[in-house]
N, C-alpha and C positions, 0 to 999 in steps of 0.2 A: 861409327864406321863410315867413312866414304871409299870410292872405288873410282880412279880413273884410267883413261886408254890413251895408250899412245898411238895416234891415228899413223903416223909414219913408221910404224913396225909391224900396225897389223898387218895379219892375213889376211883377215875376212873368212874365218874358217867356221864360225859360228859356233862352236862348243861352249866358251860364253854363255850365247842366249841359253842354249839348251840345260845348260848346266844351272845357271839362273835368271828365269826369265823376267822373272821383277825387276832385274835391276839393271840387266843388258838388255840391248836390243840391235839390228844391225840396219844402219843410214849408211846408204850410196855405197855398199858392201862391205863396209869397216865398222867394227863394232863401236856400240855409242853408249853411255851413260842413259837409262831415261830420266824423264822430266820429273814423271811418281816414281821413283825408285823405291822401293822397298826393301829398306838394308834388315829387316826383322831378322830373317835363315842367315844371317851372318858366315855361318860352316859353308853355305854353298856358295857364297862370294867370294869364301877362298879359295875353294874349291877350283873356281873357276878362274881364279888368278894362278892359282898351283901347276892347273890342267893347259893354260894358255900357250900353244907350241912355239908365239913369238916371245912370250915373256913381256907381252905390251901391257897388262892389266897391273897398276898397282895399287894395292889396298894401303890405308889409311886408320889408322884406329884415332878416334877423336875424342879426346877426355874432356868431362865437363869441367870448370875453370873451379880451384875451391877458392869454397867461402871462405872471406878474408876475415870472421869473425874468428 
């Protein structure tokens, strides 16, 4: 799973961070990806891209590549 923002539609409302604070956090009032992110709670990342009032957050599901055996 990755999660990114669109820094030109946030708000800056924070329900993000709060909703999941592993993996948001809020730089120069718009919310940011952290650096540790911790995608583990997955439910709250949606959660928090579901809850997002601009609709700036979007989630990403990222499958591992199959073996080509």
């Amino acid at each position: 799973m990755e999660a990114q923002v669109n820094k030109e539609t946030c708000i800056g409302c924070g329900r993000c961070v709060t909703t999941s604070p592993e993996v948001f956090r809020m730089f120069k009032r718009k919310s940011a990806i952290r650096t540790d992110a911790d995608y583990s709670m997955t439910n709250y990342v949606e959660m928090a891209a579901k809850n997002c009032p601009s609709k700036s957050i979007s989630v990403n599901v990222v499958t591992p590549a199959a073996d080509p055996d």
